[in-house]
C-alpha positions, 0 to 999 in steps of 0.5 A: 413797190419802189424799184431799185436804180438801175445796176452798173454792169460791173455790178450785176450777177454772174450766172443767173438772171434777175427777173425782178427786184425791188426794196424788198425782194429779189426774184431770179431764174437760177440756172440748173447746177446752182446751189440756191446756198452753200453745202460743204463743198460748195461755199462761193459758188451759189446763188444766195453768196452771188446775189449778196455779193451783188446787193452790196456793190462791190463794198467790203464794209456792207451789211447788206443780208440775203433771206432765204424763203425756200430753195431750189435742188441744185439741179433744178432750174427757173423762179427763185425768191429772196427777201432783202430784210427780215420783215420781207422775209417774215411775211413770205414765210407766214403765207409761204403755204398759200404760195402758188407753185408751178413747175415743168418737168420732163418723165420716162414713159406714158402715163395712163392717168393724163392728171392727178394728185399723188400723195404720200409722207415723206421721210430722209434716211441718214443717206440723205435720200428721201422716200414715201413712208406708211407711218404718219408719224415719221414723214412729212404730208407731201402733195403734188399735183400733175398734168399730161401737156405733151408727149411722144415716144418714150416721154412726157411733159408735165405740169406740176402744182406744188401743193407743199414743198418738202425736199426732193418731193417731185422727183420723189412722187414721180420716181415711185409711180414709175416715170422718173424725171429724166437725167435724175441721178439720184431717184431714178433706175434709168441711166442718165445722159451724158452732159444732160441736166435733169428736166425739172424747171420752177416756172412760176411763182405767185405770191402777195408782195411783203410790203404792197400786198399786190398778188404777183407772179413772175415766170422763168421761160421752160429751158430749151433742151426740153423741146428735144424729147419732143420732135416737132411733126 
C-alpha cells in the first residue's frame, strides 16, 4: 500500500478528518450532521463532494472520481471508506458482507438482556421511514447484535456489531425493542435535546485492503458528549 505525498494545507478537507488515505482508498471520521452524498436539498455540502474536491487539488480540469462503498445517516458520526478507482471500489463491494462493523451508540433506558442479537426484515414505506415486517417477502434480513458496556440513570452505552447493513437499521431495532437511541428524531417517542446530536458513532471498520489484501482496521475516537450520560462516580 503506497501512500500518497503529504497535502498542502490549502489543499486539505474542511469539516471531517482523514484517518487514512492511500492510492486506493480514503477512510475518513465524518462528522455528525454530514451527508455522506448529496440529497435534494443538499448538493455541496457533503462528504463524497468535499473529498472530490480535495483529491483533485483545486484543478478544474481533473477527473478524479470518488466511490461510494456504504454510507453513513447524516446524523450519524465516525468510520467511513471510499475507494478511489473502480477496481477499488469493486473489490470492497465483493467482500462488503465480510466487512466488520462496530458501532457506539447511547439508548434510553436499562435494558434486562445485557447482549443479544435482534433480528427482523426490514421495510421503507413511501414516507421514507423504515420498520420491521412479518412477511419475508417484503423486507430486507436485517441482523444487529449489542452489548451493555456501561450505564446509569436513565441510559446505557452499547456496542454494536452490524452483522448487515440496511438503511437506518440500528436506530430501527433499538427503537422497536424499547430503548430508542438518544436525540434520534426520527425513530423515537422521546423528546429530543435542543442542540443534541443523536448518539450514534461508526467506531471501527475492518476489511482487507482492495489492492494488498492486508486485513486493516481504522477507528474513529467515541464523540465527547457521550460521556455526559455517564457522570463519573
Amino acid at each position: 500500500m503506497k501512500k500518497i505525498k503529504p497535502v498542502p494545507n490549502r489543499h486539505k478537507p474542511q469539516g471531517l478528518t482523514v484517518i487514512y488515505e492511500d492510492l486506493d482508498i480514503i477512510v475518513i471520521d465524518k462528522s455528525s450532521g454530514l451527508l455522506t452524498v448529496e440529497a435534494n436539498y443538499e448538493r455541496e455540502n457533503t462528504a463524497q463532494n468535499i473529498l472530490t474536491n480535495y483529491i483533485r487539488r483545486g484543478s478544474s480540469s481533473s477527473t478524479k472520481q470518488l466511490y461510494v462503498v456504504h454510507r453513513l445517516d447524516r446524523d450519524t458520526s465516525g468510520v467511513l471508506v471510499f475507494a478511489k478507482s473502480e477496481q477499488a471500489w469493486q473489490s470492497l463491494k465483493r467482500q462488503w458482507g465480510t466487512v466488520k462493523k462496530k458501532y457506539l451508540t447511547v439508548v434510553h433506558g436499562i435494558l434486562t438482556e445485557k447482549s443479544g442479537t435482534i433480528t427482523s426484515y426490514l421495510s421503507e414505506n413511501e414516507d421514507y421511514e423504515v420498520s420491521s415486517v412479518n412477511d419475508p417477502e417484503k423486507g430486507k434480513l436485517a441482523i444487529t447484535s449489542y452489548k451493555v458496556i456501561r450505564e446509569s440513570k436513565g441510559f446505557s452505552l452499547l456496542e454494536i456489531d452490524l452483522l448487515t447493513g440496511k438503511k437506518n437499521q440500528i436506530r430501527v431495532h433499538l427503537f422497536e425493542k424499547g430503548h430508542p437511541i438518544v436525540n434520534d428524531d426520527k425513530y423515537s417517542n422521546i423528546r429530543k435535546t435542543a442542540g443534541s446530536r443523536l448518539a450514534l458513532h461508526s467506531q471501527f471498520l475492518t476489511f482487507d485492503h482492495p489492492h494488498s489484501g492486508k486485513r486493516l482496521t481504522f477507528e474513529a475516537k467515541p464523540p465527547a458528549c457521550f460521556d455526559n450520560y455517564f457522570p463519573a462516580r
